[in-house]
C-alpha positions in Angstrom: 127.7 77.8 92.4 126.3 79.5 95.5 123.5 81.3 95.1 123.0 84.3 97.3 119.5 84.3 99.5 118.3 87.5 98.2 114.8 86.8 100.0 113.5 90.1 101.5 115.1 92.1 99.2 114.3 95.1 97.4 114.1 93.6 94.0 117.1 96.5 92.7 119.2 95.5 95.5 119.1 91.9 94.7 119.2 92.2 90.6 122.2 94.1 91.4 123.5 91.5 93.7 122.7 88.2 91.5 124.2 90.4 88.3 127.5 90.9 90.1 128.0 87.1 90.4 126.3 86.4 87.1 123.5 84.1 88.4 120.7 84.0 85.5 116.8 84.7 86.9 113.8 85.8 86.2 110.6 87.6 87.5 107.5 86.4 88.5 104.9 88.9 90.2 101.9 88.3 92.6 98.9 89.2 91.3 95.3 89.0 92.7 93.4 85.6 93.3 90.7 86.4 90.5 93.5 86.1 88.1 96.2 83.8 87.4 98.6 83.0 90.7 102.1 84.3 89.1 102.8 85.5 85.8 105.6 86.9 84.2 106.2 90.5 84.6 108.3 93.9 83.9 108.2 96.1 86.7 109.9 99.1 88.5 112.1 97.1 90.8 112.5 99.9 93.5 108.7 99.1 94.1 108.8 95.8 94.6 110.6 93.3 97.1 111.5 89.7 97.0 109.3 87.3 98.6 110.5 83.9 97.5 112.8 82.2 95.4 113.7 79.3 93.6 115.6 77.2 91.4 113.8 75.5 88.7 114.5 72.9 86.7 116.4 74.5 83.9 118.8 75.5 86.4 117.3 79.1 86.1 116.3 81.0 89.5 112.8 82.4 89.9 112.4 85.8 91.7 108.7 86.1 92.8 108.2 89.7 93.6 105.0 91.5 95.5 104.8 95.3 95.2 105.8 96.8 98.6 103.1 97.9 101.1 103.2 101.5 102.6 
């Protein structure tokens, strides 16, 4: 299965896009360094872009998001 780099994206745009070839992921957000590097999160995705992504070992890809700067 190809995967589709959807690094850079806004994270809508590439839900939308990973949906459309059903490719299973998930979120992780960047948080602050006084707290925990990456946790799990549910956010608005038009706020937020892509900033890295990965396969892990389940086979499941992993979306780390960061909130977009204005």
């Amino acid at each position: 299965m190809q995967v589709p780099d959807v690094t850079a994206f806004r994270l809508d745009r590439a839900v939308e896009r990973l949906d459309q070839q059903g490719i299973n992921y998930y979120l992780k957000k960047v948080v602050a360094r006084t707290t925990a590097a990456v946790i799990s999160v549910q956010c608005q995705p038009q706020n937020y872009r892509v900033v890295k992504q990965v396969m892990d070992q389940d086979g499941l890809l992993e979306l780390t998001v960061a909130p977009e700067m204005d």
